[in-house]
N, C-alpha and C positions, 0 to 999 in steps of 0.2 A: 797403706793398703791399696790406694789408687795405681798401685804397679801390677798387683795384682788382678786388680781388674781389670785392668787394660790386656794381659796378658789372657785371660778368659781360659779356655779348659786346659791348656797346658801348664795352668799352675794351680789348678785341684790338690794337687798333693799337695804342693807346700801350704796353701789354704787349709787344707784339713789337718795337718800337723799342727800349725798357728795356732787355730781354731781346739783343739785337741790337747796342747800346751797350757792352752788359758783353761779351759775346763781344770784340766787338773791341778793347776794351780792355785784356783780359786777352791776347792773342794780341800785341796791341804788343807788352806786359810782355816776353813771349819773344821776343818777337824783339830788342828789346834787351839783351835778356838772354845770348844768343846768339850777339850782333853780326852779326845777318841785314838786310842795310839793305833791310828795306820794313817798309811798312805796310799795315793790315790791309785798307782802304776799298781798296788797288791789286788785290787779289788777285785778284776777279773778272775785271778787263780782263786781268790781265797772263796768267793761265792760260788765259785762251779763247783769246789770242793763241797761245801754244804750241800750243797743239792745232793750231787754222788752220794755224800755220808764217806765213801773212799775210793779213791780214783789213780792211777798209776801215773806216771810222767808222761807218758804214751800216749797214753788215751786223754790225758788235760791237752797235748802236742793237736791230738784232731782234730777236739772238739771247742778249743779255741782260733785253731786256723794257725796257730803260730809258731815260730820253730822251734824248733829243741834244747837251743842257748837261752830263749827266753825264759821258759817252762821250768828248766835246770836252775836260771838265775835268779827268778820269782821265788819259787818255793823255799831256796838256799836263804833268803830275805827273811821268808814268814816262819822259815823255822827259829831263825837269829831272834824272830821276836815271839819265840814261844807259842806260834798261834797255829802251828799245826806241825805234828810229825809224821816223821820217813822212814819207812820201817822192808822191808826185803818183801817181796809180796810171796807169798808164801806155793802158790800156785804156780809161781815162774821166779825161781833165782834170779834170774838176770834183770828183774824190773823191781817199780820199788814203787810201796804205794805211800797217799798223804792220805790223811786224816785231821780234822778238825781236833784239836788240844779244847781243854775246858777254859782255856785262857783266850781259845780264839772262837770259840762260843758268844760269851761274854762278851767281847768286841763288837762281833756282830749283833749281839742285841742291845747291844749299845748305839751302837752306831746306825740302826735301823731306822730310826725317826727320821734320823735327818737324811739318810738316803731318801726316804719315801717323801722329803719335804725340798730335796731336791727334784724327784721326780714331777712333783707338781709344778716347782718353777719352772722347768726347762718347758715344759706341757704350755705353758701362759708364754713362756719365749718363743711356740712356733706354733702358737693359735694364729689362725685356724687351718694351719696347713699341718698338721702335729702328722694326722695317719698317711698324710698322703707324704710328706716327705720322708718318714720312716718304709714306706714300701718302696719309696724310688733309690733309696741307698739300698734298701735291699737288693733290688734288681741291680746295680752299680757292684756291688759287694761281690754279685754271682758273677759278674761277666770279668771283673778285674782278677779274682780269686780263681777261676774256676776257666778261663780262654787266655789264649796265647796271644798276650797284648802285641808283645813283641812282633809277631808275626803278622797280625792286622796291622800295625804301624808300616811293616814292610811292604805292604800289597799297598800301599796310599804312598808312599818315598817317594818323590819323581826328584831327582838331584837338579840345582838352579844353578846354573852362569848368566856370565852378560850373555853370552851368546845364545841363548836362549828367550829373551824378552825380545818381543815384536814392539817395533812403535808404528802407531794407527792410527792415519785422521778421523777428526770426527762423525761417526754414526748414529743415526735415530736411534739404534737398539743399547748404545753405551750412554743416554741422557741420565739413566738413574745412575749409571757409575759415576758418572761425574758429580750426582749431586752428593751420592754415600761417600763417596773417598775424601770429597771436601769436608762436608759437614761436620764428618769425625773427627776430622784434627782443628777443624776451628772450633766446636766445644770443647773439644779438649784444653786448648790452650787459649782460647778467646770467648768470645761470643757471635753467634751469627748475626749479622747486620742486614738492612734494606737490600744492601746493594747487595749482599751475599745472594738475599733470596731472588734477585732480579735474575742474575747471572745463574741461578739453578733451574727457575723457572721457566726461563724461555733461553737459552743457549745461541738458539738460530738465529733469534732476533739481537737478542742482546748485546751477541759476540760478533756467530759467522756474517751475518748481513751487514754489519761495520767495518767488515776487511779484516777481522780476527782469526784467528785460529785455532781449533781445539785437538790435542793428543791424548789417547791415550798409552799405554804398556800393558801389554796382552804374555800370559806366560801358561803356556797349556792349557787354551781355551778359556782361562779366566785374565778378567780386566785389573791390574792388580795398580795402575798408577795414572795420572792425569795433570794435564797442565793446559794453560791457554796464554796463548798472545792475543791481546786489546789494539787494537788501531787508535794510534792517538799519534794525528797527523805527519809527522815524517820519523815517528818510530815506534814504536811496538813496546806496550808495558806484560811484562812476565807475571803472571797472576794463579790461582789457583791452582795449587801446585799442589800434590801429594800423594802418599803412597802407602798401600795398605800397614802397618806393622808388621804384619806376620814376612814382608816380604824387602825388608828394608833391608842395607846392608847387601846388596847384590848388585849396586849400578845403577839401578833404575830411574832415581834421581838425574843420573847425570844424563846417561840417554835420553831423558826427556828435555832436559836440554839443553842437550846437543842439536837435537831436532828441531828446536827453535832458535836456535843459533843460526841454523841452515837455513830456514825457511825466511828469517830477517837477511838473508845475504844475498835469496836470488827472488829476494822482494825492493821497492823503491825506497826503504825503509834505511838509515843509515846507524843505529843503534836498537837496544834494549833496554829498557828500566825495570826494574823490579822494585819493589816496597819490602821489605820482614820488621823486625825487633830483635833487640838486640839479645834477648833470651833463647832464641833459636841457634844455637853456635854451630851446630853442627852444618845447618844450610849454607849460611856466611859463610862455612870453610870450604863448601862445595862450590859455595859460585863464585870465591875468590879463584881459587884454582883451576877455572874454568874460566876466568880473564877477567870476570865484572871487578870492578872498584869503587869505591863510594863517594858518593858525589852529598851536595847540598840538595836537599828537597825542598821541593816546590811548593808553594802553598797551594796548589788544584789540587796535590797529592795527600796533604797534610788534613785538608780539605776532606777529602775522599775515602783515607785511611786514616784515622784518629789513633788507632791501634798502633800504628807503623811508626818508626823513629829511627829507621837507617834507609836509607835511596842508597841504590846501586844503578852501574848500567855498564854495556858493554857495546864497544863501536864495531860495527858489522859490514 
């Protein structure tokens, strides 16, 4: 599930489908459990039915929100198991109403306890946010059901190339980008260290006042990547390096650096080091192809990153 949350509202859907699948799954369980002959996909038609007493295919199509393959496929289901019939609706040839069977009567009062013993569970699964998250899918339900997503998606598109990412030394007003951009991918894959928080905390000091350097990647007014070069005496360690997710997969990595490739070439500086691990493949592949090769590390370094178990570097 950690994919999914990493990936945050763009995979709502498939979250609530997941989420939606195990419900129904679990409620089979009981009901076989039980010996309640239904299943969980019938429940919506079969209880709107009840309520109506007799309701067309049409109007179950409105008042469940769903489409007409479903409506037509559901009841085809509940008629197979005797639990309601389909009869010509007598006011309109062309439409056809259901009705609850005495067999799907029974069913449901059957099966009403543990509905209602379901209801209570779920109630104890989202104490104490039960009303309040029940009105905020409501609100979600209106705006996804009832607005043209597609078309709000359109007015927020801005299309990404490389050519489009700015790269930007560092400014007072991008201190917090650099500590956000970092901080996410080292809990994600590490933990954050002393030196991490040195290096978040004060940048000026830590970094620029050492003869370091800090970039970020800027892509239609937002800050979307970051890296720094270390001074450590006649060359330059590649350090805190990353880039948002949502924006990965468009270059960004490499222009940043590229930029520090540049800046070690018309500095006094005559290589690059960098530190990773060796579970990060995809970097390794960016910074091989981009010259670096792996060398033996240093005990300052071994030292300094406990984390780290591949040294690279690149002569400049």
């Amino acid at each position: 599930m950690q994919h999914f949350y990493d990936l945050g509202r763009i995979g709502l859907g498939s979250r609530l489908k997941i989420i939606s699948s195990s419900l129904a799954d679990n409620v089979n369980v009981l009901y076989k459990k039980y010996g309640i002959e239904m299943d969980a996909w019938l429940f919506p038609l079969l209880t709107l039915i009840e309520r109506e007493e007799e309701i067309t295919l049409r109007q179950a199509e409105e008042q469940l929100g769903t489409s007409h393959a479903y409506i037509s496929q559901t009841a085809s289901a509940l008629r197979k198991k005797d639990l309601i019939e389909i009869t010509q609706n007598p006011e309109d040839k062309r439409s056809k109403v259901m009705r609850l069977t005495q067999k799907g009567l029974d069913v449901i009062t059957e099966a009403r306890p543990l509905w209602n013993a379901l209801d209570r569970a779920i109630a104890d699964l989202l104490h104490p946010y039960d009303e309040q998250f029940f009105d905020i899918l409501k609100k979600f339900e209106k705006h996804v059901l009832h607005e043209d997503l597609i078309a709000k998606v359109e007015t927020k598109f801005i299309p990404i190339d490389s050519n489009s990412v700015e790269i930007l030394d560092y400014a007072a007003e991008y201190r917090q980008d650099f500590e956000r951009l970092n901080r996410e991918w080292l809990e994600k894959f590490f933990k954050v260290e002393a030196i991490d928080e040195l290096y978040f905390k004060d940048p000026e000091n830590s970094i620029l006042a050492k003869g370091g350097h800090i970039f970020f990647a800027k892509i239609n007014n937002e800050i979307v990547g970051t890296c720094a070069l270390l001074r450590e005496d006649n060359f330059f360690e590649l350090c805190k390096m990353s880039v948002d997710p949502r924006y990965r997969g468009f270059g960004i990595g490499k222009k940043l650096i590229q930029a520090s490739i540049e800046k070690s070439k018309s500095s006094d500086t005559d290589r690059i080091v960098l530190l990773t691990v060796t579970k990060l493949k995809n970097a390794i592949h960016l910074y091989k192809s981009l010259g670096f090769i792996e060398v033996k590390m240093s005990q300052k370094h071994k030292d300094k990153y406990p984390r780290a178990n591949v040294c690279m570097e690149i002569t400049t």
